[in-house]
mmCIF entry with sequence, helices, sheets and N, C-alpha, C, O atoms, coordinates in Angstrom:
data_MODEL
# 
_entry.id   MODEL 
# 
_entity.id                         1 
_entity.type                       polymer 
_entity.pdbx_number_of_molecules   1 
# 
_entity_poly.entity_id                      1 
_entity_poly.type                           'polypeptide(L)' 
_entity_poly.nstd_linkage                   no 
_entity_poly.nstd_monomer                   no 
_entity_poly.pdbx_seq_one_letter_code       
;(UNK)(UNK)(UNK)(UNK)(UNK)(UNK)(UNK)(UNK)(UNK)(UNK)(UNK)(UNK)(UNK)(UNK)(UNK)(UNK)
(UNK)(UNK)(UNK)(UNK)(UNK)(UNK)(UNK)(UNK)(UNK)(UNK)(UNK)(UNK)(UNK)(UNK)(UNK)(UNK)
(UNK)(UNK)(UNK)(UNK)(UNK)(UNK)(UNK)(UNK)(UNK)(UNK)(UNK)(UNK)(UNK)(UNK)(UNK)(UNK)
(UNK)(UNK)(UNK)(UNK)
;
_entity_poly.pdbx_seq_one_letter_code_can   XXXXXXXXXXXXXXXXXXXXXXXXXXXXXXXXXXXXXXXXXXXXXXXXXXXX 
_entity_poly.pdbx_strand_id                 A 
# 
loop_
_entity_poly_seq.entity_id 
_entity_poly_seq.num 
_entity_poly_seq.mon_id 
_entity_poly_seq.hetero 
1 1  UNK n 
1 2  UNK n 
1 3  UNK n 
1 4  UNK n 
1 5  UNK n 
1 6  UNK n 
1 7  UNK n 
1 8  UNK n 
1 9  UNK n 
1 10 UNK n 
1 11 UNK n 
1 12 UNK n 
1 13 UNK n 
1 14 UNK n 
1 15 UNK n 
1 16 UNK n 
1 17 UNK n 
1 18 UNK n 
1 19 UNK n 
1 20 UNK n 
1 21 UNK n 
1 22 UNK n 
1 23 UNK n 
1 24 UNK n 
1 25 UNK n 
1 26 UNK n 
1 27 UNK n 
1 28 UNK n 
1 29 UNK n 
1 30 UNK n 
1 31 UNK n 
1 32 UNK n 
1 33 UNK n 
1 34 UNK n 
1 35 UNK n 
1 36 UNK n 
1 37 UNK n 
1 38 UNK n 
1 39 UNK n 
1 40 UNK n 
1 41 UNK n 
1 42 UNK n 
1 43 UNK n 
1 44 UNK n 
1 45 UNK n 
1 46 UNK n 
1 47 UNK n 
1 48 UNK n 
1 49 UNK n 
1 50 UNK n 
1 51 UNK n 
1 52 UNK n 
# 
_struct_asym.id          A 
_struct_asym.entity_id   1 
# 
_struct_conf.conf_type_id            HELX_P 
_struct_conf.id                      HELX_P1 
_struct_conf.pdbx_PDB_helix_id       AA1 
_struct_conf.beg_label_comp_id       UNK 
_struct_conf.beg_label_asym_id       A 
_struct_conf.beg_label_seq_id        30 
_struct_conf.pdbx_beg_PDB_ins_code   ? 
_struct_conf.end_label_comp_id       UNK 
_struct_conf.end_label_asym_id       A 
_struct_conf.end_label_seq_id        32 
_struct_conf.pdbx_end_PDB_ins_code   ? 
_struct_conf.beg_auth_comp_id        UNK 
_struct_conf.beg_auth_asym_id        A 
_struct_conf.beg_auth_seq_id         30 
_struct_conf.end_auth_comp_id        UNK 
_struct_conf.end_auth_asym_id        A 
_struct_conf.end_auth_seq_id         32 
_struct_conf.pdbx_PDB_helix_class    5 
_struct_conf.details                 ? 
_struct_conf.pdbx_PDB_helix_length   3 
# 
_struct_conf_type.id          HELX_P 
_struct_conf_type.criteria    ? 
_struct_conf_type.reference   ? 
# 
_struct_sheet.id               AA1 
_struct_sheet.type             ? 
_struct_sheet.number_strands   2 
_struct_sheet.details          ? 
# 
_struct_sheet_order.sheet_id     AA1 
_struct_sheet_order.range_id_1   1 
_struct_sheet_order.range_id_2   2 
_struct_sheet_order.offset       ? 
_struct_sheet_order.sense        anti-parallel 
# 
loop_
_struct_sheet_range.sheet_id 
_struct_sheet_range.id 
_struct_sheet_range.beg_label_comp_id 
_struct_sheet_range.beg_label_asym_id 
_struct_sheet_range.beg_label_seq_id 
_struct_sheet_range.pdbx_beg_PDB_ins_code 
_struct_sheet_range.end_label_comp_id 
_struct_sheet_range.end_label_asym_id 
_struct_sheet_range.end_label_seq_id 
_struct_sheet_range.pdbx_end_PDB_ins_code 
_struct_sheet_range.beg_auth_comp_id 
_struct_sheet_range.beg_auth_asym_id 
_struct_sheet_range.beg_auth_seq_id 
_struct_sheet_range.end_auth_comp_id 
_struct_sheet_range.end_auth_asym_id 
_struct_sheet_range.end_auth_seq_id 
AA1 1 UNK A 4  ? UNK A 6  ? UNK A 4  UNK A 6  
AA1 2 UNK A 11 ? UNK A 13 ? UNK A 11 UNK A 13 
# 
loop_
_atom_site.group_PDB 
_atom_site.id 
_atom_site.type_symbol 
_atom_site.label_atom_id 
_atom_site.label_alt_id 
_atom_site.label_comp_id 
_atom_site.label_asym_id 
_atom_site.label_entity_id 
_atom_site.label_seq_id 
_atom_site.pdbx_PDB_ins_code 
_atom_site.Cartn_x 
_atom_site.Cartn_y 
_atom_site.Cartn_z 
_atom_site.occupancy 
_atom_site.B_iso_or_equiv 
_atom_site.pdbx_formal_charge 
_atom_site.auth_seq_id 
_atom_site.auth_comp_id 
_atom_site.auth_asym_id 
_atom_site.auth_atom_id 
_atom_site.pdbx_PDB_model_num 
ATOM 1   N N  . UNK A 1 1  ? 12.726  2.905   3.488   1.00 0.00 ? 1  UNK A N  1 
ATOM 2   C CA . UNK A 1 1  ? 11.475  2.207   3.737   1.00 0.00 ? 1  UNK A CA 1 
ATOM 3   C C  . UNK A 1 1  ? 11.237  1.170   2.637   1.00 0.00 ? 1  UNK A C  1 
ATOM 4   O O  . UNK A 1 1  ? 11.717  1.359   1.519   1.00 0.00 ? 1  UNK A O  1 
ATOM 5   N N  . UNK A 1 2  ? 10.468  0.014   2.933   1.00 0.00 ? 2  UNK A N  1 
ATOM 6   C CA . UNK A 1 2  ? 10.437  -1.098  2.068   1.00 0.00 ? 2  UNK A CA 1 
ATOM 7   C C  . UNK A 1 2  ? 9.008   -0.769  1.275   1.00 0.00 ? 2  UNK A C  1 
ATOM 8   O O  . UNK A 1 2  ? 8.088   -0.110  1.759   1.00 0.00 ? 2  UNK A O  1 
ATOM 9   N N  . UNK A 1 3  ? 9.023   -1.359  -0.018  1.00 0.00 ? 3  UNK A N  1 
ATOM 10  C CA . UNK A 1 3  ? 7.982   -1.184  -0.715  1.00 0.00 ? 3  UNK A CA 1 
ATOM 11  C C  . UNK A 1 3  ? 7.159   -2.687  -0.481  1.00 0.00 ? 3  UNK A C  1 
ATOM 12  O O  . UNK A 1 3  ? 7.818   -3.628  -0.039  1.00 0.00 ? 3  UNK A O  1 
ATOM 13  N N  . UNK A 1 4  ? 5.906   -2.846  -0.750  1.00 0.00 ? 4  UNK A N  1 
ATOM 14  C CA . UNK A 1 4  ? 5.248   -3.522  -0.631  1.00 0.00 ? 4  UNK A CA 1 
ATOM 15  C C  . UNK A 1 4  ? 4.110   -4.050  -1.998  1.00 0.00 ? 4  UNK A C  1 
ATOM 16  O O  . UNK A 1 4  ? 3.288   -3.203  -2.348  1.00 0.00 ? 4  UNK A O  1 
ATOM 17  N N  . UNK A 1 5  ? 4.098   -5.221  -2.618  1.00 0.00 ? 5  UNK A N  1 
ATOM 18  C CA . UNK A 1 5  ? 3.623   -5.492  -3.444  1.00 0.00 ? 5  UNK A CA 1 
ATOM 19  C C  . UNK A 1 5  ? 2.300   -5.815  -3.170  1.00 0.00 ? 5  UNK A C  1 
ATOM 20  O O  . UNK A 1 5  ? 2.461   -6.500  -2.160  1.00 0.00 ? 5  UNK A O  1 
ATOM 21  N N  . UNK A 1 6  ? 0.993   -5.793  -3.389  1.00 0.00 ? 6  UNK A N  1 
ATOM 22  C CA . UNK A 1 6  ? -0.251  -5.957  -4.037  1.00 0.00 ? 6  UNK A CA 1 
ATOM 23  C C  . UNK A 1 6  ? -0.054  -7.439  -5.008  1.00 0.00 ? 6  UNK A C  1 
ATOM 24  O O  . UNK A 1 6  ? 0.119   -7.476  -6.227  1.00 0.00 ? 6  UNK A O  1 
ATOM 25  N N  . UNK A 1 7  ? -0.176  -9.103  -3.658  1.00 0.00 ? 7  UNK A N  1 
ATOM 26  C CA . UNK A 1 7  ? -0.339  -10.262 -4.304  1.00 0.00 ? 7  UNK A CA 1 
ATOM 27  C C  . UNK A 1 7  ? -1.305  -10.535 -5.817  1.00 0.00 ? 7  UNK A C  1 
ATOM 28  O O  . UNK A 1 7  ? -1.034  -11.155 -6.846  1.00 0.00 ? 7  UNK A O  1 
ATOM 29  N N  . UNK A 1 8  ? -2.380  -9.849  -5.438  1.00 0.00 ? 8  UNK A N  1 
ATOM 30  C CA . UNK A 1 8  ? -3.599  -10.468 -6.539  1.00 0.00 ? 8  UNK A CA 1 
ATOM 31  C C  . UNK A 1 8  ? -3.304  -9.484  -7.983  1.00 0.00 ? 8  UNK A C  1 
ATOM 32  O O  . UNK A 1 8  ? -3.568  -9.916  -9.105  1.00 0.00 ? 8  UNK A O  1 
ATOM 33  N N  . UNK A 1 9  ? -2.805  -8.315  -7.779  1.00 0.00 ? 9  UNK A N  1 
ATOM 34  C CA . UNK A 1 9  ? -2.795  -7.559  -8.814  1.00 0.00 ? 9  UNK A CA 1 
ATOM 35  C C  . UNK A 1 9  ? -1.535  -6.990  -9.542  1.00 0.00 ? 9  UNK A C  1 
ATOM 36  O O  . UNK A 1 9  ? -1.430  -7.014  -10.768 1.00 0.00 ? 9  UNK A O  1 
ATOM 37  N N  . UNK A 1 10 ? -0.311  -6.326  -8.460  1.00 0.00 ? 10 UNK A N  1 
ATOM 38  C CA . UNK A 1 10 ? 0.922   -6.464  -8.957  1.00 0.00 ? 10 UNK A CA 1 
ATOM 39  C C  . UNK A 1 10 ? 1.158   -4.964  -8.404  1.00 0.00 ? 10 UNK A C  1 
ATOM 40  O O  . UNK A 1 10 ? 2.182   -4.309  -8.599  1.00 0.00 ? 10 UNK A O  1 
ATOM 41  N N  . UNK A 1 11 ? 0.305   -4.647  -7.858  1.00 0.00 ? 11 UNK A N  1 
ATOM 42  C CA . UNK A 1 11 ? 0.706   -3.152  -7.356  1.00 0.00 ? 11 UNK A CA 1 
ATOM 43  C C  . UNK A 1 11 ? 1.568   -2.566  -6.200  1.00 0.00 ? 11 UNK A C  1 
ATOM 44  O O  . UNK A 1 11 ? 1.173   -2.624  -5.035  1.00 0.00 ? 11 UNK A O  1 
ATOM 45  N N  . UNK A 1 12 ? 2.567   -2.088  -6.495  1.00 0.00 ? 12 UNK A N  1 
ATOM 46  C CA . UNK A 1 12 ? 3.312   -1.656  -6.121  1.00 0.00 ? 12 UNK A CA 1 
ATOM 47  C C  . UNK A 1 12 ? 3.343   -0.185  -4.562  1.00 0.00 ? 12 UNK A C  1 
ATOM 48  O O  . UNK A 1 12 ? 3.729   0.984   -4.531  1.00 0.00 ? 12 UNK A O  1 
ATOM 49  N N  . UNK A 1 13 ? 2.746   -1.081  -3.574  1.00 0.00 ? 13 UNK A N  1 
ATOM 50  C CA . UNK A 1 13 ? 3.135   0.388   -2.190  1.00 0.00 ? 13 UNK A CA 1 
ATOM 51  C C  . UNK A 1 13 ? 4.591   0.840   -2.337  1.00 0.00 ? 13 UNK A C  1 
ATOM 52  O O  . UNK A 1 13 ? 5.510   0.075   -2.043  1.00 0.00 ? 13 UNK A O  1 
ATOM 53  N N  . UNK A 1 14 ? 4.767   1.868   -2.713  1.00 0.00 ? 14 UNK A N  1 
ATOM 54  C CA . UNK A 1 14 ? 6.068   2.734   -2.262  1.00 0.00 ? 14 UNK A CA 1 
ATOM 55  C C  . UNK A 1 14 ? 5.888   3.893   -1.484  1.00 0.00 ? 14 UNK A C  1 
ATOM 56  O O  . UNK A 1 14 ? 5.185   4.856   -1.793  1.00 0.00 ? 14 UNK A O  1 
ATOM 57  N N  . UNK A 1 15 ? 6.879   3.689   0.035   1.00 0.00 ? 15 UNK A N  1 
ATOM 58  C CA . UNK A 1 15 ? 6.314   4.718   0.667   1.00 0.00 ? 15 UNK A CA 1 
ATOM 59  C C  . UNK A 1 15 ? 6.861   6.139   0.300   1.00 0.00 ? 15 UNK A C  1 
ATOM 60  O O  . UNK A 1 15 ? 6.651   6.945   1.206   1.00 0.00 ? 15 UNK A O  1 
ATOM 61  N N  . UNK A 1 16 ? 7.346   6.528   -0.518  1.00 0.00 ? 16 UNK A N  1 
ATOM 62  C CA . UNK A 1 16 ? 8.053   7.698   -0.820  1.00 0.00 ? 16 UNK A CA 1 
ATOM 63  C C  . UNK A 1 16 ? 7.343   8.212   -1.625  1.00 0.00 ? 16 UNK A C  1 
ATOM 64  O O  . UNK A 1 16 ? 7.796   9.216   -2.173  1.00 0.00 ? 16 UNK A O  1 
ATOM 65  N N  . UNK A 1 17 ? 5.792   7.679   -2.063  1.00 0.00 ? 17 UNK A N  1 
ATOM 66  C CA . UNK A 1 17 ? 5.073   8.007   -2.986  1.00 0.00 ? 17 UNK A CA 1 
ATOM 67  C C  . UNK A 1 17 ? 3.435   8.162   -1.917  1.00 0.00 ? 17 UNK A C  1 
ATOM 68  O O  . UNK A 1 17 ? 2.576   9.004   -2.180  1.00 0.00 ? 17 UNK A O  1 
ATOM 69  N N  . UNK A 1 18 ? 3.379   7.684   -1.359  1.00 0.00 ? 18 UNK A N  1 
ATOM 70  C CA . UNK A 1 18 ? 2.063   6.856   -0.531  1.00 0.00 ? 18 UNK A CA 1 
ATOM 71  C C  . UNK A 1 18 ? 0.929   6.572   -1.322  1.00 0.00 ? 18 UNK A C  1 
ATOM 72  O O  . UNK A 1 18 ? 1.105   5.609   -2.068  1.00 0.00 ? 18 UNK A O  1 
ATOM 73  N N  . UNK A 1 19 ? 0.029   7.007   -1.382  1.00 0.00 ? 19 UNK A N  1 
ATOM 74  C CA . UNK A 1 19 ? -0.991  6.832   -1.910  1.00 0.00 ? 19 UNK A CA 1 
ATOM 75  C C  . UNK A 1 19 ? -2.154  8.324   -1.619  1.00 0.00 ? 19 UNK A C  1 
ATOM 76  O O  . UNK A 1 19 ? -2.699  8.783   -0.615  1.00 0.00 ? 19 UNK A O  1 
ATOM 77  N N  . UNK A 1 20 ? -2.138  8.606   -2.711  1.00 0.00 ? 20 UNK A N  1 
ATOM 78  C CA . UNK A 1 20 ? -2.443  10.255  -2.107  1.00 0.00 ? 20 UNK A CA 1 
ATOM 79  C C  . UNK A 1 20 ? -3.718  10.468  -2.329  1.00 0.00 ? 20 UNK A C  1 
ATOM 80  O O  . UNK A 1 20 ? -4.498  11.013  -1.549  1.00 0.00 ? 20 UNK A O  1 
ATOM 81  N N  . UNK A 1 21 ? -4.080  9.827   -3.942  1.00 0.00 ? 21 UNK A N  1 
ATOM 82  C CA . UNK A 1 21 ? -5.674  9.663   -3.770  1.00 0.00 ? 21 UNK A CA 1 
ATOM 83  C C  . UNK A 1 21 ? -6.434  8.861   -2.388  1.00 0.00 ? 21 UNK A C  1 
ATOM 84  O O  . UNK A 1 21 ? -7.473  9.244   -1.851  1.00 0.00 ? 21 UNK A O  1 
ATOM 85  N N  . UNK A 1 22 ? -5.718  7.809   -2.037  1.00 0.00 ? 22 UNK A N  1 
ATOM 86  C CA . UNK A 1 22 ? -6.419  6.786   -0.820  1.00 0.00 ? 22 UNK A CA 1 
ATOM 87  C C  . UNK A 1 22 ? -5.957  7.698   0.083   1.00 0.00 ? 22 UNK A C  1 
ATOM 88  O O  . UNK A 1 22 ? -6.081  7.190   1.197   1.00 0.00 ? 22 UNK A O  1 
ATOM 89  N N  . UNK A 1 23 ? -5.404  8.981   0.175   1.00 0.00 ? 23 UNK A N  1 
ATOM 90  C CA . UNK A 1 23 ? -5.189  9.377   1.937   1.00 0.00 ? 23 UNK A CA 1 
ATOM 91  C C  . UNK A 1 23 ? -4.188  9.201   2.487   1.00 0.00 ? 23 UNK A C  1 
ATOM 92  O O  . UNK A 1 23 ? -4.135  9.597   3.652   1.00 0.00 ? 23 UNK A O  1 
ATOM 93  N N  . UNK A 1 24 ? -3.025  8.565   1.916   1.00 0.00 ? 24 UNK A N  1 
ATOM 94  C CA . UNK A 1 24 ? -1.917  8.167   2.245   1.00 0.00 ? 24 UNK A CA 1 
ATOM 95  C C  . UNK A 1 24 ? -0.607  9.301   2.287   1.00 0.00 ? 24 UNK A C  1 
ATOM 96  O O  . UNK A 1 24 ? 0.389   8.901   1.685   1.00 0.00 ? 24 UNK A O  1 
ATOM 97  N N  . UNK A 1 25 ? -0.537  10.109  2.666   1.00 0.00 ? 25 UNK A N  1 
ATOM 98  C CA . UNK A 1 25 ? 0.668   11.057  2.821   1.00 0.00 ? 25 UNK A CA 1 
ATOM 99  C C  . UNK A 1 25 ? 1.885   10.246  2.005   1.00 0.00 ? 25 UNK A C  1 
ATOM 100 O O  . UNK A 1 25 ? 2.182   9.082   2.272   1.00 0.00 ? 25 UNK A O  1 
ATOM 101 N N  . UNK A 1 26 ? 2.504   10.995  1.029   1.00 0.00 ? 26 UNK A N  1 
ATOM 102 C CA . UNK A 1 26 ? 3.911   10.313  0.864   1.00 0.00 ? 26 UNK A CA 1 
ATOM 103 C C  . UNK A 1 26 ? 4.422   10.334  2.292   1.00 0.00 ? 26 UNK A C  1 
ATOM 104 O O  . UNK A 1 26 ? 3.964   10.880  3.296   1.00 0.00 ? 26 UNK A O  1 
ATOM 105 N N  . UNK A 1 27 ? 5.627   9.498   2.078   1.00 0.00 ? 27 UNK A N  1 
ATOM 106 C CA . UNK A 1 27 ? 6.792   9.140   3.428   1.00 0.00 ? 27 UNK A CA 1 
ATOM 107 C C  . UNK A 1 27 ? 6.033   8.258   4.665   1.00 0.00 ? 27 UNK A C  1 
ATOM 108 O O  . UNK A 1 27 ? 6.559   8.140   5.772   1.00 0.00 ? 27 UNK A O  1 
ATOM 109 N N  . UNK A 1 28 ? 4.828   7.704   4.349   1.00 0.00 ? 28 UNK A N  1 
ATOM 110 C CA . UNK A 1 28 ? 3.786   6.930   5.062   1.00 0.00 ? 28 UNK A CA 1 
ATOM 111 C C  . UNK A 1 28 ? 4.130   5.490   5.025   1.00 0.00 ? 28 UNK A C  1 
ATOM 112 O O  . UNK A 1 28 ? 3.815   4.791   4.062   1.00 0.00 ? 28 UNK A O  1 
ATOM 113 N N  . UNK A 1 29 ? 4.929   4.916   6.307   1.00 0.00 ? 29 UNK A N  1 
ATOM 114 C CA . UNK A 1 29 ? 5.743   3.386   6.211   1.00 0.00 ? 29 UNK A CA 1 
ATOM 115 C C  . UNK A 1 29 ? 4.309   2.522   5.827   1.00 0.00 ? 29 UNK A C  1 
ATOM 116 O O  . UNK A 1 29 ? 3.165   2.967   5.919   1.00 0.00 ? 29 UNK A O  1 
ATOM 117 N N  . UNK A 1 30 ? 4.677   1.282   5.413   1.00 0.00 ? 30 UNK A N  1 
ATOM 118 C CA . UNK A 1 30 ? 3.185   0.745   5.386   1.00 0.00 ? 30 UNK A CA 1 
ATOM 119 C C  . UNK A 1 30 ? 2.384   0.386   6.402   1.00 0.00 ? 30 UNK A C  1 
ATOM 120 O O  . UNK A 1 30 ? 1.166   0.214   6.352   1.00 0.00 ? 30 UNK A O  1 
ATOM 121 N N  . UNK A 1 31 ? 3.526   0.215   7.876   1.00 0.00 ? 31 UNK A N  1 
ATOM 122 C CA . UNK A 1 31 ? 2.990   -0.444  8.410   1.00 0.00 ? 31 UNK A CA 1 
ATOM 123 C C  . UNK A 1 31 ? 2.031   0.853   9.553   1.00 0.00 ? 31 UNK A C  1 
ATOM 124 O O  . UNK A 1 31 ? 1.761   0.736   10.749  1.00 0.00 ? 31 UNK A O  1 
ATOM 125 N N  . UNK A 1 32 ? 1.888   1.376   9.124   1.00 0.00 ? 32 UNK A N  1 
ATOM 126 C CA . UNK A 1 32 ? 1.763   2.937   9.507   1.00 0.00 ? 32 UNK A CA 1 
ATOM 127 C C  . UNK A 1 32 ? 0.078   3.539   8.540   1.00 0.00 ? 32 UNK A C  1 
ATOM 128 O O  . UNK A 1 32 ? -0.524  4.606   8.654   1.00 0.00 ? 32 UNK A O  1 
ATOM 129 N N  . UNK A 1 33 ? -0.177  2.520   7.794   1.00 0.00 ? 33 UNK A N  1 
ATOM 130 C CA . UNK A 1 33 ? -1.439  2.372   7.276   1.00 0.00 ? 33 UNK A CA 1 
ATOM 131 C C  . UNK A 1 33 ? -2.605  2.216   7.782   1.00 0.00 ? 33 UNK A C  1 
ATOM 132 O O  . UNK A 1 33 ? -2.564  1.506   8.787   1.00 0.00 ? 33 UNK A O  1 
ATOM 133 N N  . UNK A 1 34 ? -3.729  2.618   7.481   1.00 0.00 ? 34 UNK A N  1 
ATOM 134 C CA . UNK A 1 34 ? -4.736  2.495   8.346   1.00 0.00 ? 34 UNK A CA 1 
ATOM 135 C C  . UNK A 1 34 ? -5.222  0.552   8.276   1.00 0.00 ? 34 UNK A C  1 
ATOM 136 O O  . UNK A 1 34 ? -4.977  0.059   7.175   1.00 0.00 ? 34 UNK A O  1 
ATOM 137 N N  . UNK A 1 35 ? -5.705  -0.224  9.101   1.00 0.00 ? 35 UNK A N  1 
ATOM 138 C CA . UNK A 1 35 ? -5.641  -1.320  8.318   1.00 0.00 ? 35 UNK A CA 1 
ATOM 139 C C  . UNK A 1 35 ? -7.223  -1.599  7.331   1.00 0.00 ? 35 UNK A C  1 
ATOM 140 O O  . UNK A 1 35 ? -7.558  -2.570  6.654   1.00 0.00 ? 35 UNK A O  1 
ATOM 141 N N  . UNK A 1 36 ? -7.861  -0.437  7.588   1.00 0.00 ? 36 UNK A N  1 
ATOM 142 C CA . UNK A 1 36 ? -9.122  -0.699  6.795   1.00 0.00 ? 36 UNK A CA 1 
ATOM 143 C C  . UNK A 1 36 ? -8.816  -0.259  5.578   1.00 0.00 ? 36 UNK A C  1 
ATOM 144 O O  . UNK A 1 36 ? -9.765  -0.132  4.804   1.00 0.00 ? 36 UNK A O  1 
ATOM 145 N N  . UNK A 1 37 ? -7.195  0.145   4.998   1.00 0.00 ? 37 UNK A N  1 
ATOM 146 C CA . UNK A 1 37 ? -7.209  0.868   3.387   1.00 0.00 ? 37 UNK A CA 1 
ATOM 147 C C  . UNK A 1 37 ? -6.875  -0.453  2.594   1.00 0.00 ? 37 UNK A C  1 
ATOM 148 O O  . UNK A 1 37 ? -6.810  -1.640  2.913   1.00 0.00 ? 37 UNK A O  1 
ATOM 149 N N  . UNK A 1 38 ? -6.711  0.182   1.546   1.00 0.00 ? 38 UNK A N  1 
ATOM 150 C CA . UNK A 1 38 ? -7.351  -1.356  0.695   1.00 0.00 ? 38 UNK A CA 1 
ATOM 151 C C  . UNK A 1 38 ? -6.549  -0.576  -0.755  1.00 0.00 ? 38 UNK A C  1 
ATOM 152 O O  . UNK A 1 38 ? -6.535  0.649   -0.870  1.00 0.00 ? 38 UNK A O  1 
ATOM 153 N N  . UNK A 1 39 ? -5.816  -1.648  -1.949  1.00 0.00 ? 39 UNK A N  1 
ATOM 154 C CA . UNK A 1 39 ? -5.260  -1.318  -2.711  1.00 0.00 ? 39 UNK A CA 1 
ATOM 155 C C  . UNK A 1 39 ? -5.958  -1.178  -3.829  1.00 0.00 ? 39 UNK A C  1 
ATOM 156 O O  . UNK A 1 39 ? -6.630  -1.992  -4.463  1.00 0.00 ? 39 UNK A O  1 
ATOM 157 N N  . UNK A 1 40 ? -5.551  0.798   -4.131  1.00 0.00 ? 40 UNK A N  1 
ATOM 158 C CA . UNK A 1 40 ? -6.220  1.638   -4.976  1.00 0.00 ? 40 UNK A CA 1 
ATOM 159 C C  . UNK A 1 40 ? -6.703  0.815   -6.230  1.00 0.00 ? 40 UNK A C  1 
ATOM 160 O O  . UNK A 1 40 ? -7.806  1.064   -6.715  1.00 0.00 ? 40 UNK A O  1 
ATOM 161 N N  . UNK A 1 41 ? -5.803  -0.268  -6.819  1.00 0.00 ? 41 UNK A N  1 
ATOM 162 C CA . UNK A 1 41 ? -6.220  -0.830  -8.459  1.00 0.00 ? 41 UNK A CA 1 
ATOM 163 C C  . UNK A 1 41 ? -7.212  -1.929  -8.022  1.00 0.00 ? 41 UNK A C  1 
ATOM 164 O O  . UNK A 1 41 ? -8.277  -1.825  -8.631  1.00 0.00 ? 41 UNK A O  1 
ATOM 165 N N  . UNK A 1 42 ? -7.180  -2.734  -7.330  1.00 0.00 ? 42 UNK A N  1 
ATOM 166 C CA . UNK A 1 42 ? -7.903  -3.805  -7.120  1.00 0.00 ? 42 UNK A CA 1 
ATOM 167 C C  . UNK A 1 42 ? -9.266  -4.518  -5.755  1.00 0.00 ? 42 UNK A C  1 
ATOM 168 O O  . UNK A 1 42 ? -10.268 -5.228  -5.676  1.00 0.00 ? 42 UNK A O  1 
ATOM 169 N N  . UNK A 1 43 ? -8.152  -3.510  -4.775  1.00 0.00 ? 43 UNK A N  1 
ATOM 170 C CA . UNK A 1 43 ? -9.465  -3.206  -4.057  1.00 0.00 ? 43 UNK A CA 1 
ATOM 171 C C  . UNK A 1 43 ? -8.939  -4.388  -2.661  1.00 0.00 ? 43 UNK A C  1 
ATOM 172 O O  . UNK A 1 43 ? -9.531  -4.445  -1.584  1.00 0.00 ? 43 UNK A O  1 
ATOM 173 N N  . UNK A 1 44 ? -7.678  -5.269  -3.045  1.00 0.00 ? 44 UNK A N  1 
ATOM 174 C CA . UNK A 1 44 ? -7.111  -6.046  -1.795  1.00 0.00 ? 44 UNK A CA 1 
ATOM 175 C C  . UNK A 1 44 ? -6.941  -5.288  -0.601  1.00 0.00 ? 44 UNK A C  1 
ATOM 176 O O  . UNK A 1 44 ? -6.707  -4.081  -0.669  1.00 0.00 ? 44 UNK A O  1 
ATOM 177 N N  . UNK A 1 45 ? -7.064  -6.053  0.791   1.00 0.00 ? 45 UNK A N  1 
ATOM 178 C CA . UNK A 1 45 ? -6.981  -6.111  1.984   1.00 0.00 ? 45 UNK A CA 1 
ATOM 179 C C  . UNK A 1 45 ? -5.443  -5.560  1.807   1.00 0.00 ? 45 UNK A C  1 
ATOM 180 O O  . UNK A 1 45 ? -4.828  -5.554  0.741   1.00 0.00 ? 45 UNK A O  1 
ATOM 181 N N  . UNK A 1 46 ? -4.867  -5.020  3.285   1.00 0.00 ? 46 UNK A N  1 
ATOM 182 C CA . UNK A 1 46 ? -3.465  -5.495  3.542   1.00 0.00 ? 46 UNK A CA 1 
ATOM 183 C C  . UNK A 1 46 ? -2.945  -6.206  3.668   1.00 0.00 ? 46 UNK A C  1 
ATOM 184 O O  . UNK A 1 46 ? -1.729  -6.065  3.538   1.00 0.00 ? 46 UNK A O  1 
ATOM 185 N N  . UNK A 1 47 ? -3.559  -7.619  4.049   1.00 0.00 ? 47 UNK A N  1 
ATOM 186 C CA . UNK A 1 47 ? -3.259  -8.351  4.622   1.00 0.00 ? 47 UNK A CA 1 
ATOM 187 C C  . UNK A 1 47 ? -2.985  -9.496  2.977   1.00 0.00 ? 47 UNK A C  1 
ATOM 188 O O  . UNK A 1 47 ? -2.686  -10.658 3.253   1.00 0.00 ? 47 UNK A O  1 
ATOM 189 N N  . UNK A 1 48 ? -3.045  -9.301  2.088   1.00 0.00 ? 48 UNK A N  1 
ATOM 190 C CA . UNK A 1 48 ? -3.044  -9.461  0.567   1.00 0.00 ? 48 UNK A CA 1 
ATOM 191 C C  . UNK A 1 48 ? -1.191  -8.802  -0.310  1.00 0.00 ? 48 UNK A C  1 
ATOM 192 O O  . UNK A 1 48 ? -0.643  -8.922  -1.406  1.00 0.00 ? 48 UNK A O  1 
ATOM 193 N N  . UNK A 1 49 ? -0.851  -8.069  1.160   1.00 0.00 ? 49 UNK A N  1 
ATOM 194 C CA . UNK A 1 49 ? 0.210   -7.685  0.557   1.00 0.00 ? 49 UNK A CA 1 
ATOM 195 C C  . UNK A 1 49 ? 1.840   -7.935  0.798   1.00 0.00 ? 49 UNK A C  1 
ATOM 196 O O  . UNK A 1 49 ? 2.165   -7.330  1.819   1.00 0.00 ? 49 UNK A O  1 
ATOM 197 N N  . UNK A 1 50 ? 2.496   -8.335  0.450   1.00 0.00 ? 50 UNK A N  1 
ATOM 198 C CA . UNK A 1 50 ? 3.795   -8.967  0.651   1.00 0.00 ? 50 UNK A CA 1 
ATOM 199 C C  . UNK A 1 50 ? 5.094   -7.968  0.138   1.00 0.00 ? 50 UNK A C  1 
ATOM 200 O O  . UNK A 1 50 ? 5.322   -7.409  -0.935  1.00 0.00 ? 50 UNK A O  1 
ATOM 201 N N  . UNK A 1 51 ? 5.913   -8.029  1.590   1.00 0.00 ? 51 UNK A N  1 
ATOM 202 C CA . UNK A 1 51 ? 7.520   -7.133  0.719   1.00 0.00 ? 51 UNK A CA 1 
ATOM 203 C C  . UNK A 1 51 ? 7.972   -7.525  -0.499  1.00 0.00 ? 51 UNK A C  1 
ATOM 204 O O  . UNK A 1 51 ? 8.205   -8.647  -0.948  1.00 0.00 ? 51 UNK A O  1 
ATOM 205 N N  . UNK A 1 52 ? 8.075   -6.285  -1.035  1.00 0.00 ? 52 UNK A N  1 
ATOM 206 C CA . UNK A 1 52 ? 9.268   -6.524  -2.371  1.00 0.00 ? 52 UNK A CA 1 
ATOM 207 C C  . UNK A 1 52 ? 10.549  -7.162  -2.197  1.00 0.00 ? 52 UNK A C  1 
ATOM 208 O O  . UNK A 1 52 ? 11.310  -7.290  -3.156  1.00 0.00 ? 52 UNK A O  1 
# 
């Protein structure tokens, strides 16, 4: 699965990790995200976020 960078801030989606405080199950593809979640450090859209 591809990781996904966080444009405005530098943060790193890896799905082998997910996001567990935001609700995110590890092994959770991104595109498999809810689209109202929003990145844990900064608070960007998805739509803010670009492949590694």
């Amino acid at each position: 699965m591809e990781r996904w960078v966080c444009q405005p801030c530098g943060w790193v989606y890896d799905p082998e990790e997910g996001d567990p405080d935001g609700g995110i199950e590890p092994g959770t593809a991104f595109e498999d995200i809810p689209e109202d979640w929003v990145c844990p450090i900064c608070g960007a859209t998805k739509d803010l976020f670009e492949k590694e």
